[in-house]
Z-matrix of the N, CA and C atoms (Angstrom, degrees):
N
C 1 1.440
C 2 1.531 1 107.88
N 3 1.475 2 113.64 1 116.42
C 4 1.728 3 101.49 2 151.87
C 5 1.165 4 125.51 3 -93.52
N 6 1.500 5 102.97 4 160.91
C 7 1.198 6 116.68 5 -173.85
C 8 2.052 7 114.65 6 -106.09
N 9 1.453 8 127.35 7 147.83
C 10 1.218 9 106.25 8 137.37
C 11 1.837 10 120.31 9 -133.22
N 12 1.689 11 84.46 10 -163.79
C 13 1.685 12 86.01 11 -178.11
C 14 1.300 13 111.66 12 -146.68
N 15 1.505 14 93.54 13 157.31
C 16 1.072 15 111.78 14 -143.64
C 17 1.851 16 116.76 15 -81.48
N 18 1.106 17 158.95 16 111.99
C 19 1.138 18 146.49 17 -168.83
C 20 1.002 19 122.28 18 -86.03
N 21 1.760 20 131.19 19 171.97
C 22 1.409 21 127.16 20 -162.84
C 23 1.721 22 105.86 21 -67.25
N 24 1.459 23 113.28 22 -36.63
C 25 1.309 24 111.07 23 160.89
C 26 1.137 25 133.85 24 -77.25
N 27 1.264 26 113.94 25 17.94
C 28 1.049 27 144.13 26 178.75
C 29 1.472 28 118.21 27 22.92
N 30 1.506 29 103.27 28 62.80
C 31 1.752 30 153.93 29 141.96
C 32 1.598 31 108.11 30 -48.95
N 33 1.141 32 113.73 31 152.17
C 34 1.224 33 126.39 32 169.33
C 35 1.961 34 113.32 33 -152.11
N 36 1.088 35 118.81 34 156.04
C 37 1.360 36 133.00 35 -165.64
C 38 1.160 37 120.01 36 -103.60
N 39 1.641 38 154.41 37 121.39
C 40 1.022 39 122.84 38 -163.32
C 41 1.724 40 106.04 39 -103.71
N 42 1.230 41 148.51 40 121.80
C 43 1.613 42 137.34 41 -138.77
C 44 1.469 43 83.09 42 -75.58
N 45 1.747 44 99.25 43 155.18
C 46 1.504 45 103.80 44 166.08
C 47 1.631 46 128.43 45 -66.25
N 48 1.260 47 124.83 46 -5.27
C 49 1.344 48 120.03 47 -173.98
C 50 1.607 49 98.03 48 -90.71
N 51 1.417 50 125.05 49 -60.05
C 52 1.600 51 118.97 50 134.17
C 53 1.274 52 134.00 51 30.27
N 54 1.658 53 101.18 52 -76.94
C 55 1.154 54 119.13 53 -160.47
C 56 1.840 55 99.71 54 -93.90
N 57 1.232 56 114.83 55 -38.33
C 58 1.556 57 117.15 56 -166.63
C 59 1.728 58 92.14 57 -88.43
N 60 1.374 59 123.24 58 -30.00
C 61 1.624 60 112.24 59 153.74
C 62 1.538 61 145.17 60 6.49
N 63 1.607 62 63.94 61 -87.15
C 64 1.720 63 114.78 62 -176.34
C 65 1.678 64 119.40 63 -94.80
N 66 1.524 65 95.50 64 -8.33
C 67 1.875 66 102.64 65 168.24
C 68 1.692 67 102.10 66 75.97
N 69 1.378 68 123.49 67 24.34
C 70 1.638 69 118.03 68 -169.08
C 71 0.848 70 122.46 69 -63.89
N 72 1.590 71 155.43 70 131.59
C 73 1.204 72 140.23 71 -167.89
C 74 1.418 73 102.48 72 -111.59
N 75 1.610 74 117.91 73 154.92
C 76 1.640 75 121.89 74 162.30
C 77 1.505 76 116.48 75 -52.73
N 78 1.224 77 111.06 76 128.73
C 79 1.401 78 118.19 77 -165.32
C 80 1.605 79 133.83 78 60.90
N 81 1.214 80 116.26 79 8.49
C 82 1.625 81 135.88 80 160.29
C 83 1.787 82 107.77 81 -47.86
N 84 1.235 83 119.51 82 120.57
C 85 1.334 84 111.35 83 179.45
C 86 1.917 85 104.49 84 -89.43
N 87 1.459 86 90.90 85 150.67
C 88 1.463 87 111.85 86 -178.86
C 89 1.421 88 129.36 87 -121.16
N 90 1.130 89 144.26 88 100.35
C 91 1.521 90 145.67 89 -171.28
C 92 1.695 91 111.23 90 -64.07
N 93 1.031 92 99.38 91 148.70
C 94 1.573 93 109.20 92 -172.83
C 95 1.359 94 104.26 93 -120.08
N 96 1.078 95 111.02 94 107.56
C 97 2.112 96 100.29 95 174.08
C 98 1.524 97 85.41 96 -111.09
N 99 1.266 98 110.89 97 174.88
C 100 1.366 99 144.15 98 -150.30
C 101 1.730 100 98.99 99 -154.06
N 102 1.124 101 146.08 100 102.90
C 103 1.165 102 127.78 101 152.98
C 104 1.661 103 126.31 102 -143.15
N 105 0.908 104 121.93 103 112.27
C 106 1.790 105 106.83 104 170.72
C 107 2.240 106 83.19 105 95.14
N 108 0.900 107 125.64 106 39.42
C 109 1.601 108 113.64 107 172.47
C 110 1.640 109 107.32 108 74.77
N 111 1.044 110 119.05 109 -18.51
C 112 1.786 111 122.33 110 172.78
C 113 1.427 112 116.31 111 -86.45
N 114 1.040 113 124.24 112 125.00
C 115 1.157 114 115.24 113 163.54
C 116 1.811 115 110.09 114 -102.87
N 117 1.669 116 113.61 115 148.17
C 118 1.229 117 137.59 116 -173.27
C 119 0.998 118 128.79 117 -106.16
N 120 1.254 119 146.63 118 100.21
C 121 2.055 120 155.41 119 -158.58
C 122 1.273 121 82.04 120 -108.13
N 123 1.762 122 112.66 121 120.73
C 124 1.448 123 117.13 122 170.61
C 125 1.390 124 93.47 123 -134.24
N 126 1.493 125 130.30 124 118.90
C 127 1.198 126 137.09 125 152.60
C 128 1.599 127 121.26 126 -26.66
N 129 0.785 128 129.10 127 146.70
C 130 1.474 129 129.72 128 -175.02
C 131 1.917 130 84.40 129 -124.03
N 132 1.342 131 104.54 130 137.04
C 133 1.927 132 119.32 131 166.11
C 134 1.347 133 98.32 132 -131.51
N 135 1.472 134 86.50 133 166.05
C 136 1.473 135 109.38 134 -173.88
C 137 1.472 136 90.26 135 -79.66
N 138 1.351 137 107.56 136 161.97
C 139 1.577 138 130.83 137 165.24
C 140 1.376 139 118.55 138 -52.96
N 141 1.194 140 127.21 139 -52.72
C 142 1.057 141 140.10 140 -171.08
C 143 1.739 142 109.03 141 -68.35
N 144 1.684 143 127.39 142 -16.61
C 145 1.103 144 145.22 143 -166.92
C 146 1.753 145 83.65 144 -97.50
N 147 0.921 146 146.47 145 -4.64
C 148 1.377 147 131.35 146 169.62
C 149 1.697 148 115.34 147 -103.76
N 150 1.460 149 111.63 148 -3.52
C 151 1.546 150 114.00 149 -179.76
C 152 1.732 151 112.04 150 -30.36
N 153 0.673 152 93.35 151 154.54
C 154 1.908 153 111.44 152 173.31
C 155 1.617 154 94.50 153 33.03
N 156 1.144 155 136.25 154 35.48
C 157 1.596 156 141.07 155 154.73
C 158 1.785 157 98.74 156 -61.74
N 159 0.709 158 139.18 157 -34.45
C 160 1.595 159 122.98 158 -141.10
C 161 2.160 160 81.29 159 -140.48
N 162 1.204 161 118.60 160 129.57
C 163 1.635 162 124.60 161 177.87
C 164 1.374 163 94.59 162 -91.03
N 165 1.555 164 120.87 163 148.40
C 166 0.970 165 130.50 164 -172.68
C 167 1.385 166 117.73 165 -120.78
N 168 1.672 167 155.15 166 88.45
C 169 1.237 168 134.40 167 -167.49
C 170 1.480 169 119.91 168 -27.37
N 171 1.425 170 134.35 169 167.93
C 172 1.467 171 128.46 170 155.02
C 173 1.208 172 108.50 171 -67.76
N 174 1.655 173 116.94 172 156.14
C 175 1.419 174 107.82 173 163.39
C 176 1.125 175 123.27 174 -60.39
N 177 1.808 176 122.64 175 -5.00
C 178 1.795 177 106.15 176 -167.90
C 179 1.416 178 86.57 177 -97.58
N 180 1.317 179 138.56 178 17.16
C 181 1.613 180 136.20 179 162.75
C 182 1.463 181 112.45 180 -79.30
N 183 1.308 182 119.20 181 2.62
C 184 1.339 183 119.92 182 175.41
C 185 1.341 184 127.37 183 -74.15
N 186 1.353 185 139.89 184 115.12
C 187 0.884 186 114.49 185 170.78
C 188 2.007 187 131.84 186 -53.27
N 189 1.317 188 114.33 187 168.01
C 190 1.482 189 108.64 188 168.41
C 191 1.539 190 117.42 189 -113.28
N 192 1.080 191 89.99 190 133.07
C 193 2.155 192 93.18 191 -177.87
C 194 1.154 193 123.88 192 3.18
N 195 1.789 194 105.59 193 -54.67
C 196 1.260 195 111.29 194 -174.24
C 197 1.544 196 125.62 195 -74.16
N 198 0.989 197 99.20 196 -7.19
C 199 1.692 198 123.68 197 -169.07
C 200 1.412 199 100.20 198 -91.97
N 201 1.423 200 141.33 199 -18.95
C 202 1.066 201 139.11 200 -179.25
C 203 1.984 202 126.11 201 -94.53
């Protein structure tokens, strides 16, 4: 587990093993949820970094009207 801490501006660091992990880039934005006492650092990616994530049937896998 790492840890960080917290600064008077209360900044935080993200450790380098962390960061080369997770592929983080300088200036990459990051979402912060908060929920249930945890807080959550979720990378934000570009769109285009999710290509072919999700398989798609062919269109001739469709059914036709009548078929339904």
């Amino acid at each position: 587990m790492t840890t960080m801490t917290i600064t008077r501006k209360f900044q935080v660091s993200i450790p380098k093993e962390v960061r080369e992990k997770l592929h983080l880039k300088i200036g990459q934005k990051i979402v912060l949820v908060a929920k249930g006492g945890i807080i959550y650092l979720i990378p934000q990616r570009p769109l285009a970094s999710y290509k072919g994530f999700i398989k798609i049937k062919a269109a001739t896998a469709v059914r036709e009207c009548e078929d339904r």
